[in-house]
VOPABA-115259 format. One line per 10 residues: their letters; for each residue x, z, y of C-alpha. Coordinates in nm, 4 decimals, m for minus. Layout:
VOPABA-115259
a> X,Z,Y; ...;
END
This chain:
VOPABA-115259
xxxxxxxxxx> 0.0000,0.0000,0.0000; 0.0974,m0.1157,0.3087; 0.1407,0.1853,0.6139; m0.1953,0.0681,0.7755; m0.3604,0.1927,1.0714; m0.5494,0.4582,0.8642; m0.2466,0.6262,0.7197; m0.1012,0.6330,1.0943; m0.3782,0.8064,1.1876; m0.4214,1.0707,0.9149;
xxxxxxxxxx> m0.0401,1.1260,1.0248; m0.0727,1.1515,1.3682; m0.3803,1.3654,1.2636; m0.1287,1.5740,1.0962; 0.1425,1.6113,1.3292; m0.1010,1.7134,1.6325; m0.1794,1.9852,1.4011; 0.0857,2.1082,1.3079; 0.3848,2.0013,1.5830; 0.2203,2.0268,1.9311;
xxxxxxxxxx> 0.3682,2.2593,2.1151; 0.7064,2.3051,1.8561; 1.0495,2.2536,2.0757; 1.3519,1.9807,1.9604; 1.6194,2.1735,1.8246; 1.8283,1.9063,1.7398; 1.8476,1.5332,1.6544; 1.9826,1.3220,1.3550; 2.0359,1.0040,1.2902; 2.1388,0.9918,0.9010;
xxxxxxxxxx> 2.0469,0.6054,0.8786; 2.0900,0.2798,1.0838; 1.7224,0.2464,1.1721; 1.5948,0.6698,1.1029; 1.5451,0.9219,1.3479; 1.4946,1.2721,1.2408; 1.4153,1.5216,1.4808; 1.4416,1.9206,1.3781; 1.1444,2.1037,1.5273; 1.1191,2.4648,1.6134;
xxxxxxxxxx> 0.7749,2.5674,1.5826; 0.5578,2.8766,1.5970; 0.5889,2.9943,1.3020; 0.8255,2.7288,1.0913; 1.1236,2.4803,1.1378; 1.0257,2.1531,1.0633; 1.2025,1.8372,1.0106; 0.9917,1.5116,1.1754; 1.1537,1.1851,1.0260; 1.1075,0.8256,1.2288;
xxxxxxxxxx> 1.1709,0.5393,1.0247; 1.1911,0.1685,1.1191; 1.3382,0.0177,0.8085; 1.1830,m0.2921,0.7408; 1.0492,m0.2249,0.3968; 0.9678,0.1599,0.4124; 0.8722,0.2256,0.7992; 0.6919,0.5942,0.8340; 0.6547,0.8603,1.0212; 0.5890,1.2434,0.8950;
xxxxxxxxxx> 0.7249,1.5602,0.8360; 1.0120,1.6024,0.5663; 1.1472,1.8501,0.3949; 1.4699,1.7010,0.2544; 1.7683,1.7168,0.4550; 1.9881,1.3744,0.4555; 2.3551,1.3525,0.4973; 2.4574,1.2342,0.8727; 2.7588,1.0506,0.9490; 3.0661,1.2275,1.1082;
xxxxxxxxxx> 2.9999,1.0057,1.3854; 2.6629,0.9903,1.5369; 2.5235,0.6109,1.7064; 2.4680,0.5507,2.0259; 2.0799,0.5954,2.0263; 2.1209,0.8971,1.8873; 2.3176,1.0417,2.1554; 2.0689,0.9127,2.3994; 1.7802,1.0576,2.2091; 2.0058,1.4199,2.2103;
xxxxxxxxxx> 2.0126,1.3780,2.5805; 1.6849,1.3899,2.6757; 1.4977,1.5258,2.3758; 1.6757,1.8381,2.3224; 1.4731,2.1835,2.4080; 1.2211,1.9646,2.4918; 0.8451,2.0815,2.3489; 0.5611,1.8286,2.1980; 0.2757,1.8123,2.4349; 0.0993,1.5612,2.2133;
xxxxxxxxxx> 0.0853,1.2864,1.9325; m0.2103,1.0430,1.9854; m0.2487,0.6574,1.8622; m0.4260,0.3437,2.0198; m0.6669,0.0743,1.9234; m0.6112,0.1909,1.5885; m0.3032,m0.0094,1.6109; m0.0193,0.0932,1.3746; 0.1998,0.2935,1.6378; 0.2332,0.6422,1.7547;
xxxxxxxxxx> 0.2774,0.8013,2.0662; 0.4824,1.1398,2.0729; 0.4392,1.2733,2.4595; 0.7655,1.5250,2.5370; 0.7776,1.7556,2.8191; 1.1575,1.7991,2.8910; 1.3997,1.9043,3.1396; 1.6412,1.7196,3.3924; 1.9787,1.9020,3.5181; 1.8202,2.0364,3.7539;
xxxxxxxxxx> 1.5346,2.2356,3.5769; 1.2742,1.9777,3.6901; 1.0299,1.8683,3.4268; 0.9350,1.4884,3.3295; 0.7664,1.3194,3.0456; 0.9622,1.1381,2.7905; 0.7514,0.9256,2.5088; 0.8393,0.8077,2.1321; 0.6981,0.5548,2.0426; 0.6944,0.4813,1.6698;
xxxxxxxxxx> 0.5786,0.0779,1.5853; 0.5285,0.0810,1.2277; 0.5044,m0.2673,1.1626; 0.7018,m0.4449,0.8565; 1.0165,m0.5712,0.9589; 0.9220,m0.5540,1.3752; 0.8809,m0.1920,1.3164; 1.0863,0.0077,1.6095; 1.1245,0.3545,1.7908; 1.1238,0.2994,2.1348;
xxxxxxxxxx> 1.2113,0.5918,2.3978; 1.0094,0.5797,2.7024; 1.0326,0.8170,3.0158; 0.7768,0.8998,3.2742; 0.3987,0.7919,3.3010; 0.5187,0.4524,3.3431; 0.6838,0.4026,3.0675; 1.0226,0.3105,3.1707; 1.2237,0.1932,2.8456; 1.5532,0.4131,2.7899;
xxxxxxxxxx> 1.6147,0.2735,2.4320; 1.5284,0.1450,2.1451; 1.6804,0.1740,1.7652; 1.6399,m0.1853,1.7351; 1.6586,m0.3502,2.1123; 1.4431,m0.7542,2.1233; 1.6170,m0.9762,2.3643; 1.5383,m1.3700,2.4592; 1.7436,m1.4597,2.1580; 1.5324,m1.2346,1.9020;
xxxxxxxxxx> 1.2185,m1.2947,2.0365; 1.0064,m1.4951,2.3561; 0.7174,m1.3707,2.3289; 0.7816,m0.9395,2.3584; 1.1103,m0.7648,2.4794; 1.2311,m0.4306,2.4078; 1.5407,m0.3532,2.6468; 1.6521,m0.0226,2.8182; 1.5350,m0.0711,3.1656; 1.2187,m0.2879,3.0767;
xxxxxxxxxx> 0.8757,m0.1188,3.1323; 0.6989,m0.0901,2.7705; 0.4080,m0.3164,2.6171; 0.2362,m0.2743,2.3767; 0.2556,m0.5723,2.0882; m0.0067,m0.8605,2.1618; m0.3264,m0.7752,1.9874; m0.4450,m0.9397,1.7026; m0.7727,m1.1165,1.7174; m0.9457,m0.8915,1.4891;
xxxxxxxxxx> m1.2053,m0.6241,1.5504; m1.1388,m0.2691,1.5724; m1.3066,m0.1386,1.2527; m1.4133,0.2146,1.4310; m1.5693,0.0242,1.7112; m1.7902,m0.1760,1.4438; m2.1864,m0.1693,1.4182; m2.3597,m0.2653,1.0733; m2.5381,m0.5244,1.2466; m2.2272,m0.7031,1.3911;
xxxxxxxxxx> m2.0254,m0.6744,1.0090; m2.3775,m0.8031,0.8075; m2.3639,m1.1073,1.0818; m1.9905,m1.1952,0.9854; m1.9867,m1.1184,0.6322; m2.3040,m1.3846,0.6197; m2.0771,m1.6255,0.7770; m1.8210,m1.6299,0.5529; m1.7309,m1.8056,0.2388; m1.3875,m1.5586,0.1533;
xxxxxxxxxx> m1.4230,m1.2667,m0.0994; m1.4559,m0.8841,0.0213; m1.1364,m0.8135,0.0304; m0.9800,m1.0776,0.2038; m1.2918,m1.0623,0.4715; m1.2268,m0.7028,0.5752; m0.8244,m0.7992,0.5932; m0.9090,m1.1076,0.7720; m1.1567,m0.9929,0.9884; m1.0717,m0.5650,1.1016;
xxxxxxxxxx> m0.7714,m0.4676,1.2699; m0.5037,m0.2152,1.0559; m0.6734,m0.2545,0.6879; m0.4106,m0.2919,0.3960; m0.4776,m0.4830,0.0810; m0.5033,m0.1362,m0.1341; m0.7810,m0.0181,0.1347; m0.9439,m0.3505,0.1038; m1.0042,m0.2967,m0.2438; m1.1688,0.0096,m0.2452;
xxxxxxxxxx> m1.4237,m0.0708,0.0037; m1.4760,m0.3732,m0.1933; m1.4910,m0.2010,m0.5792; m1.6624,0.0701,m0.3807; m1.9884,m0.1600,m0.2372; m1.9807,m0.4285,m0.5417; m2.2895,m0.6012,m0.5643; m2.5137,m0.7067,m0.3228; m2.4171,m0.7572,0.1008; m2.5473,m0.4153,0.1895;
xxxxxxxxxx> m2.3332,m0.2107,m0.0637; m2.0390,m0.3320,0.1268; m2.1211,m0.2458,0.4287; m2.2314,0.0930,0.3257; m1.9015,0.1238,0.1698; m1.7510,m0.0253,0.5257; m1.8789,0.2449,0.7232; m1.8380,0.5168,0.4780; m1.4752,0.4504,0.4887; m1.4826,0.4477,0.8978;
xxxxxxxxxx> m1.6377,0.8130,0.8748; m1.3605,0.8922,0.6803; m1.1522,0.8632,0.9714; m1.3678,0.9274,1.2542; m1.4336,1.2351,1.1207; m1.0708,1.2699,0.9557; m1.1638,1.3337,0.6484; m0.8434,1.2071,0.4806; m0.7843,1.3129,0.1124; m0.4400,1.2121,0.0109;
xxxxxxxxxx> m0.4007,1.0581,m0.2996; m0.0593,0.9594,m0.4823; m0.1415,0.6927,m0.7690; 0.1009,0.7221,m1.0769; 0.2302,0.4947,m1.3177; 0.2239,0.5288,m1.6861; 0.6028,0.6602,m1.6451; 0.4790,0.8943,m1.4078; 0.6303,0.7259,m1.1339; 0.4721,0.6709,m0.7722;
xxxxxxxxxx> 0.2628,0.3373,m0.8236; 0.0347,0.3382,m0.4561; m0.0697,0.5911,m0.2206; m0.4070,0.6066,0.0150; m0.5152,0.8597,0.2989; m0.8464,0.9116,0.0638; m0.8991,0.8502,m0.3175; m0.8504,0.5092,m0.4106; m1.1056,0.4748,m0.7233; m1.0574,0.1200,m0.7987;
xxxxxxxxxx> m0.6940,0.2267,m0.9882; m0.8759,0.2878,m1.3488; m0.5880,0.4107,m1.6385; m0.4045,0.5822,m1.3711; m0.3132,0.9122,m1.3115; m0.3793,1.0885,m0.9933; m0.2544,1.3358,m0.7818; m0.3720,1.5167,m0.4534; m0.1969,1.6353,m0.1969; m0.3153,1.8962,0.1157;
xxxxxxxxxx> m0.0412,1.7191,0.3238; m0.0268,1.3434,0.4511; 0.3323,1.4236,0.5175; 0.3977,1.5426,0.1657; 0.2565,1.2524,m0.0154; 0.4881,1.0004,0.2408; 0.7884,1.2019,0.1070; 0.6973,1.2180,m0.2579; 0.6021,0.8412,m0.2136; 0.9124,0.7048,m0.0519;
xxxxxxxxxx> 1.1647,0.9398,m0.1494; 1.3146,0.7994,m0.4592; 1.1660,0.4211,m0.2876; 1.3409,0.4388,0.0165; 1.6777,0.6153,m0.1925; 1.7249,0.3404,m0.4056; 1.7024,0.0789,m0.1450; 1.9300,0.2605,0.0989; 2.2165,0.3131,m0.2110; 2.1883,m0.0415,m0.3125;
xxxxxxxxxx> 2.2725,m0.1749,0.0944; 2.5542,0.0923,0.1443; 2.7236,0.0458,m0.1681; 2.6821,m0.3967,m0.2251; 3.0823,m0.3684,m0.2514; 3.0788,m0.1609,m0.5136; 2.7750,m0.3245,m0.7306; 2.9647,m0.6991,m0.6718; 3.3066,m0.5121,m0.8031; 3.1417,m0.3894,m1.1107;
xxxxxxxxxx> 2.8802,m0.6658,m1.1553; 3.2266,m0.9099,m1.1697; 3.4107,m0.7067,m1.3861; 3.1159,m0.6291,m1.6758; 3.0440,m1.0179,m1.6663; 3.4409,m1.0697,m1.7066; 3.4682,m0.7614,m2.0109; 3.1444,m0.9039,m2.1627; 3.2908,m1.2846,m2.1580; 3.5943,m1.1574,m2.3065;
xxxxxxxxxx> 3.4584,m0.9280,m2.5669; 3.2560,m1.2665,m2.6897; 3.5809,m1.4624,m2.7185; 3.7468,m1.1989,m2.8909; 3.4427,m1.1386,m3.1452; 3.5223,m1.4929,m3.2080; 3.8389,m1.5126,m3.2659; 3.7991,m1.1911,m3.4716; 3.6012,m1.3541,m3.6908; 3.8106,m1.6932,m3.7248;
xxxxxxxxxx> 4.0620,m1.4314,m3.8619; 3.8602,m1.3309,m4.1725; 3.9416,m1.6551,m4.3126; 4.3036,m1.5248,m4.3363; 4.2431,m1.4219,m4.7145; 4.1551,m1.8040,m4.8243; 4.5516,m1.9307,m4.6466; 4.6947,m1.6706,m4.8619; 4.4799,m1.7692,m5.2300; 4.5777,m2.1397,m5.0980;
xxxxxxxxxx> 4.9602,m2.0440,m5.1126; 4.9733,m1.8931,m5.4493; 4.7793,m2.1814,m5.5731; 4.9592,m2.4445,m5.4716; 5.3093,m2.2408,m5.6078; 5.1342,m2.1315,m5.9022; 5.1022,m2.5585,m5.9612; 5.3945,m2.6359,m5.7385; 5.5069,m2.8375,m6.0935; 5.2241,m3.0773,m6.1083;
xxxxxxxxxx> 5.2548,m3.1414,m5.6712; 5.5037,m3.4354,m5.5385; 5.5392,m3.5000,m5.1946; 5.3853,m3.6977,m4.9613; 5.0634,m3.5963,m5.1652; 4.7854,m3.5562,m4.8809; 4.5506,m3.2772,m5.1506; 4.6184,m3.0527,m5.3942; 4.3231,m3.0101,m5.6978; 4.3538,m2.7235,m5.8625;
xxxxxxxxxx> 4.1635,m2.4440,m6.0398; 4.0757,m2.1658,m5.8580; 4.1454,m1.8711,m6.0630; 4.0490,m1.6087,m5.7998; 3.7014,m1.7470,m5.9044; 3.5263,m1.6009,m6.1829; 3.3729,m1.9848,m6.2799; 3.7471,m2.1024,m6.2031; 3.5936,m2.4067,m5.9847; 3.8629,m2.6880,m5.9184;
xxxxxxxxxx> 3.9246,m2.6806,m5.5555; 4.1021,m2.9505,m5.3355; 4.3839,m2.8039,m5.0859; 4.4988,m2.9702,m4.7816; 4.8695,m3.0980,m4.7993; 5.0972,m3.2088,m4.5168; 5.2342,m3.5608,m4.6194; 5.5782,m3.4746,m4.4413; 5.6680,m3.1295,m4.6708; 5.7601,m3.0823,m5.0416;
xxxxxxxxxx> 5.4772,m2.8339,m5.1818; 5.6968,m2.5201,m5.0983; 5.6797,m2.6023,m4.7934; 5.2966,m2.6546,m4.7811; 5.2955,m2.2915,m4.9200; 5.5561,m2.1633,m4.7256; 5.3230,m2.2732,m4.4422; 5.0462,m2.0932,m4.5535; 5.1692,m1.8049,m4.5646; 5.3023,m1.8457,m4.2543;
xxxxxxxxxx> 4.9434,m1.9009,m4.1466; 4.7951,m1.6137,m4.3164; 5.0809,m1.3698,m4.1803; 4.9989,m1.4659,m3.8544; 4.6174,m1.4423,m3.8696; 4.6699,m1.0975,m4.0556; 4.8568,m0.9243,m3.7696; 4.6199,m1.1407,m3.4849; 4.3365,m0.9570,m3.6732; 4.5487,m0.6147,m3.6255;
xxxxxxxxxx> 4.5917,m0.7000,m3.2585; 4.2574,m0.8333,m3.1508; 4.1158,m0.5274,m3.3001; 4.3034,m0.3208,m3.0882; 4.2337,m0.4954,m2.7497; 3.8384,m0.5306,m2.8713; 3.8293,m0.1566,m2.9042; 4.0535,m0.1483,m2.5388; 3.7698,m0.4155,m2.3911; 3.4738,m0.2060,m2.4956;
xxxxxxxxxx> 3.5968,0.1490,m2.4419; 3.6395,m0.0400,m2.0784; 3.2910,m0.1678,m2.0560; 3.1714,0.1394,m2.1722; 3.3077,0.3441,m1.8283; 3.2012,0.0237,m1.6014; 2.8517,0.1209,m1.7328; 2.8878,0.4509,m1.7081; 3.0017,0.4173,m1.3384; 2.7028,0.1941,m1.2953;
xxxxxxxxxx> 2.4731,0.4729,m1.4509; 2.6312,0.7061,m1.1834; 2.5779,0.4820,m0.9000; 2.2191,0.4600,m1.0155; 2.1767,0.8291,m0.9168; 2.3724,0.8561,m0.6449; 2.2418,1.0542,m0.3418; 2.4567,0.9943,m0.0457; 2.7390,0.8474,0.1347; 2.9750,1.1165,0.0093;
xxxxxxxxxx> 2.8918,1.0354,m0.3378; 2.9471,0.6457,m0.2779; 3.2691,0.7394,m0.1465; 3.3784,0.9483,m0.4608; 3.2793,0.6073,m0.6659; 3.5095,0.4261,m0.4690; 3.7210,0.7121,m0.4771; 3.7477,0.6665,m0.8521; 3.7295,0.3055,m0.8583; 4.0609,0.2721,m0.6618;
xxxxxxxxxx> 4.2515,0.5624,m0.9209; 4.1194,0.3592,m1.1893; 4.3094,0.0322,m1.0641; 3.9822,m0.1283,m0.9848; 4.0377,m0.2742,m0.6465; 4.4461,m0.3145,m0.6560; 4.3651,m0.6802,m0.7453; 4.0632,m0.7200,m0.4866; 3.9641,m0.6520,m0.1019; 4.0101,m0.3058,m0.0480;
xxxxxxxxxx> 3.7101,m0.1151,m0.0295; 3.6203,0.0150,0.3525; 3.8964,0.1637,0.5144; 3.7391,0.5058,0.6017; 3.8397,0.8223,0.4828; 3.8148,0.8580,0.0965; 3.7263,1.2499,m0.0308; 4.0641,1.4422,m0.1959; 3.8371,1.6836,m0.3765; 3.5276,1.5904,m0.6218;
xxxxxxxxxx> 3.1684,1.7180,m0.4453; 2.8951,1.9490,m0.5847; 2.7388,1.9117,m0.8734; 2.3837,1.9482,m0.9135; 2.3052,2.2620,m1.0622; 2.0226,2.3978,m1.2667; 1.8888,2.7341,m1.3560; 1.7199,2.7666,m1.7406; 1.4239,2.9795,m1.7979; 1.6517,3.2553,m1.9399;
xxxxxxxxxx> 1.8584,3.2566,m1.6025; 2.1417,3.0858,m1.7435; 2.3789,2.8296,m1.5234; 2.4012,2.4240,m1.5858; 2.6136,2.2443,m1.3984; 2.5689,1.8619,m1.4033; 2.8200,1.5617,m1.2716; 2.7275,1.3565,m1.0023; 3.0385,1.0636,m1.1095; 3.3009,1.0209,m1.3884;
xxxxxxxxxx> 3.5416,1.2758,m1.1405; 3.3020,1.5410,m1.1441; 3.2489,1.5075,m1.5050; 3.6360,1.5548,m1.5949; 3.6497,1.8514,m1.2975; 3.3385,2.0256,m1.4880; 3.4651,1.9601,m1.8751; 3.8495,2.0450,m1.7829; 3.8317,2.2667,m1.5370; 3.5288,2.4883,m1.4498;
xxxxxxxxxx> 3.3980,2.5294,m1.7934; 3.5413,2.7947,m2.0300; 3.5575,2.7738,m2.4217; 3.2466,2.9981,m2.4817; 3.0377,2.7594,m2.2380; 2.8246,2.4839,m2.4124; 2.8433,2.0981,m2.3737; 2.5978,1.8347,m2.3436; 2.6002,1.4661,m2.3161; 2.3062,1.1992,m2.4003;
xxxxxxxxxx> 2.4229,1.0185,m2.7257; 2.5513,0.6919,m2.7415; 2.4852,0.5783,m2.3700; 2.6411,0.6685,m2.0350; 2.5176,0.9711,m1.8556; 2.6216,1.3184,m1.7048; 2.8020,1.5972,m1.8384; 2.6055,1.8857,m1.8574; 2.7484,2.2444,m1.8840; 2.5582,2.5152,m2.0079;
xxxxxxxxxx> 2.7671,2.8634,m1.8618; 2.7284,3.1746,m2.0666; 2.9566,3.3704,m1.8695; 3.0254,3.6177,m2.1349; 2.6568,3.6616,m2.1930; 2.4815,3.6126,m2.5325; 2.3962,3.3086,m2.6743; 2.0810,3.1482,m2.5296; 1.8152,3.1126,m2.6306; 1.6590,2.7745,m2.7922;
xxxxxxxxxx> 1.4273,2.7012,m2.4956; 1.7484,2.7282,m2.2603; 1.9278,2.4848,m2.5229; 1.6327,2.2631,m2.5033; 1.5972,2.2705,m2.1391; 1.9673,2.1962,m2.1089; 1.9504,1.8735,m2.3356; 1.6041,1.7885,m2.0954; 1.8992,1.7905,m1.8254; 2.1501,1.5794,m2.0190;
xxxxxxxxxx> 1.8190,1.3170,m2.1339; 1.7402,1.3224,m1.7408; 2.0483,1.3019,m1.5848; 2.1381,0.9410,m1.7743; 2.0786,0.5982,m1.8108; 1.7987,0.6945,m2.0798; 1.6150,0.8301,m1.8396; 1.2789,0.6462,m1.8939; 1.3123,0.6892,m2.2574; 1.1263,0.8773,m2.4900;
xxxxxxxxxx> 1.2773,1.1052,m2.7880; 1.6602,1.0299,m2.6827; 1.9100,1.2354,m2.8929; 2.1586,1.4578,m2.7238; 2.4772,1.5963,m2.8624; 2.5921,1.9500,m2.7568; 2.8654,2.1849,m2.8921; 3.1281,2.4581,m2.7463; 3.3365,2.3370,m2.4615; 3.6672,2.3969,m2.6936;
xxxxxxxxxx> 3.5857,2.1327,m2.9278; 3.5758,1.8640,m2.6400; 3.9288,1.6900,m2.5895; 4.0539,1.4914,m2.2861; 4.2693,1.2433,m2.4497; 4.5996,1.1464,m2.2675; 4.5728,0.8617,m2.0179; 4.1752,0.7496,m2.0471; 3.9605,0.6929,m1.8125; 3.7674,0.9074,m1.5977;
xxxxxxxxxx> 3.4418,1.0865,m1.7480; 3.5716,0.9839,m2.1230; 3.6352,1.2280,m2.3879; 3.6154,1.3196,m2.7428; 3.4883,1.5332,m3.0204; 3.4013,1.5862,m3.3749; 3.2282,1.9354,m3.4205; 2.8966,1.8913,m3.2895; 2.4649,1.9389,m3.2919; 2.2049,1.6900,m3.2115;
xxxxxxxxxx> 1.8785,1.7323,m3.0413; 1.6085,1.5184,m2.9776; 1.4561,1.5549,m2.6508; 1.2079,1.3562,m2.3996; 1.3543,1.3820,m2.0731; 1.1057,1.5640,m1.8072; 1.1495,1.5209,m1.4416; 0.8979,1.7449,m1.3636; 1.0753,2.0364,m1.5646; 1.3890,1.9154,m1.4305;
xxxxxx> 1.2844,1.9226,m1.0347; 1.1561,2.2305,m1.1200; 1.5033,2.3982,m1.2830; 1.7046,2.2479,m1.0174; 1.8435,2.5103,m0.7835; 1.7048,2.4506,m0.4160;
END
């Protein structure tokens, strides 16, 4: 679903509820086109996010806290300047158009008071957050400023006066009357949904729907549904609702229950704010990771293409070398019948005694050598095939064990967070000898020290510690846990390191065992899976071998459990 007008109001709805009168404390700008302002309120410090990316724009309250860079843009500095200790006076929205309007009251150097706006365009890839000062509406900024060259028609520039975008020529669906809808929807040959999208201002698809399944069947059902709908939001009755896949992952979102979704599970929320952040969260993440770290995916994305070409070729010749045993048998044959052969024979026929029907066989004979010589050659043949075999075994197993940790860093980069865990990938990439051959990754400051891992708390209080990257799975393994602590690792596939600490304690329990695997299952590429094994056993019987890559290790003593990985339980272990 689309951020429509509806959701902007049941947000705007929100936020004059719940932020009018709350003073900036400070201002962030953790991504290219986000603003997140941290609000001191009456009772509660809240975080208000701005967004104007292009696929995910949204405003609303948040309660995660993103990583900001060292250096902070210069719109954010602006925004610091004249939004700081200033107080909300009020959030409002126009036309139901998709923008919102948050009115400041702040302070010059002087002490004197003036009005400074925010104004929050939620519109696809034109969305923008424009700062505004004064009743007139005098343009100090904008996160993404429209010149001549971007655009003829509307420009955003510091200095400009602000306008509104042109209007659409659609009706405003709250300003409707059931005799003005019947007359249009009698004129028109298009289906219910596409004649509420075509025809009112600020309706998404997904809202289209519903007012469609909602008045199927006859003229006046729709428009009873219409206007039911526009109560809903004159009257701000909004009723989020979070749709969810069969995966349990967020499918579509609405302001009010969208019925038409039938197999689906539902889930309500009392916050509009909530149900952005539960909706877009893991969205929004996995976008953001997959711009910042390109490099990275194009390094690894070359290099598995490369291993997998060459593990093909070397399967190949692998297997051209099991024909090794028939040079040999065509030696001994031709010396054990080296009496009957002449040169400048071009076949030998002989009986194949290795045979248990002793089949005559024809052998190939070079015209130019006596018959010794012809089995001379093949053994020459079969030597040299026998210790190929030897060595293209050993670079196969070299060529796997190294696409093995390309998908594992892959795996990791699926998960990761932040900037500071791109930069450990990179980090690890360059120790590995990834990038000595390529364009060095971005020249800024690579992290000496491996971050935090994500820790856990089982239900019977114990620890679990859980690697981000391949670096924090070696600094966990090697040298945080102790012998007594347990081990856990998904089976088979790439995925975290998981350490169960008993600090001296008793052994745990099987529910913190089980929860523990649940954190291994979740915390790897099986994510989505169902009934994944997991091996766990002491910490002393896992071995760092001498030179291998980063995250790899070994071990023989070890317990299997098979476990259905739960990110409910999981969000719900995770230390805050």
């Amino acid at each position: 679903m689309a951020f429509d007008a509806g959701m902007v109001l049941a947000v705007s709805h929100e936020l004059s509820e719940k932020t009018v009168g709350a003073r900036v404390e400070k201002v962030h700008q953790p991504e290219r086109d986000e603003i997140s302002l941290i609000l001191h309120g009456a009772h509660e410090n809240m975080r208000l996010t701005l967004s104007a990316s292009p696929n995910n724009p949204r405003v609303h309250l948040s309660t995660a806290a993103k990583e900001n860079p060292s250096a902070p843009p210069t719109f954010c500095i602006m925004m610091r300047k004249y939004l700081t200790g200033a107080r909300i006076q009020r959030v409002y929205t126009r036309d139901f158009e998709r923008i919102i309007f948050i009115e400041f009251e702040s302070r010059d150097e002087l002490g004197y008071p003036f009005k400074v706006t925010v104004v929050a365009e939620i519109m696809g890839k034109y969305s923008n957050i424009i700062v505004c000062r004064d009743d007139n509406m005098k343009i100090l900024g904008a996160i993404r400023p429209v010149d001549f060259t971007t655009s003829r028609v509307r420009q955003v520039l510091p200095g400009m006066l602000y306008e509104p975008p042109r209007p659409q020529d659609k009706a405003n669906p709250l300003l409707e009357t059931p005799e003005a809808f019947m007359q249009k929807l009698s004129t028109t040959q298009k289906s219910a949904e596409n004649f509420i999208c075509d025809s009112y201002l600020g309706i998404s698809k997904a809202v289209a729907r519903e007012i469609a399944y909602r008045g199927e069947g006859s003229d006046k059902a729709l428009c009873d549904s219409f206007f039911k709908f526009t109560e809903i939001l004159k009257n701000r009755e909004f009723a989020p609702t979070l749709i969810l896949d069969e995966n349990s992952r967020p499918a579509e979102y609405g302001f009010f229950d969208l019925s038409h979704y039938k197999g689906f599970k539902k889930k309500q929320f009392d916050s509009v704010s909530l149900l952005i952040e539960t909706y877009f969260s893991s969205i929004d993440n996995a976008e953001r990771v997959k711009q910042r770290a390109s490099d990275i995916f194009k390094l690894l994305s070359n290099t598995k293409s490369r291993l997998e070409k060459k593990t093909s070729l070397q399967l190949i010749e692998l297997e051209q070398c099991e024909k090794k045993e028939d040079l040999r048998k065509y030696g001994e044959l031709i010396t054990a019948n080296i009496y009957s052969l002449k040169k400048g024979m071009s076949a030998a026929r002989v009986t194949d005694y290795y045979d248990e029907n002793c089949p005559e066989i024809q052998i190939p004979l070079d015209t130019r050598q006596t018959p010794a010589q012809n089995a001379q050659a093949y053994y020459k043949k079969y030597a040299k095939m026998k210790n190929a075999e030897i060595e293209i075994q050993k670079q196969l197993k070299i060529t796997r064990s190294e696409l093995d940790y390309v998908d594992s860093v892959l795996d990791c980069l699926s998960r990761a967070q932040g900037q500071s865990e791109l930069d450990e990938i990179r980090s690890e990439l360059e120790r590995s000898g990834y990038t000595s051959a390529k364009k060095k990754f971005s020249t800024q400051k690579k992290p000496q020290a491996t971050g935090k891992p994500i820790e856990y708390v089982t239900s019977g209080g114990y620890r679990l510690l859980c690697g981000k990257n391949n670096l924090q799975n070696d600094h966990l393994t090697t040298k945080v846990a102790q012998k007594s602590d347990w081990w856990f690792h998904i089976k088979g596939a790439p995925g975290s390191h998981v350490i169960l600490l008993t600090d001296g304690r008793e052994e745990p329990s099987a529910q913190d065992f089980t929860e523990a695997a649940c954190v291994a299952a979740y915390n790897s590429s099986l994510a989505e899976s169902k009934n994944v094994s997991v091996d766990y056993t002491l910490v002393k019987y896992v071995k760092k071998p001498s030179s291998s890559k980063p995250g790899f290790v070994t071990y023989n003593t070890y317990w299997s459990a098979v476990v259905t990985p739960d990110s409910e339980l999981c969000e719900k272990l995770r230390k805050k």
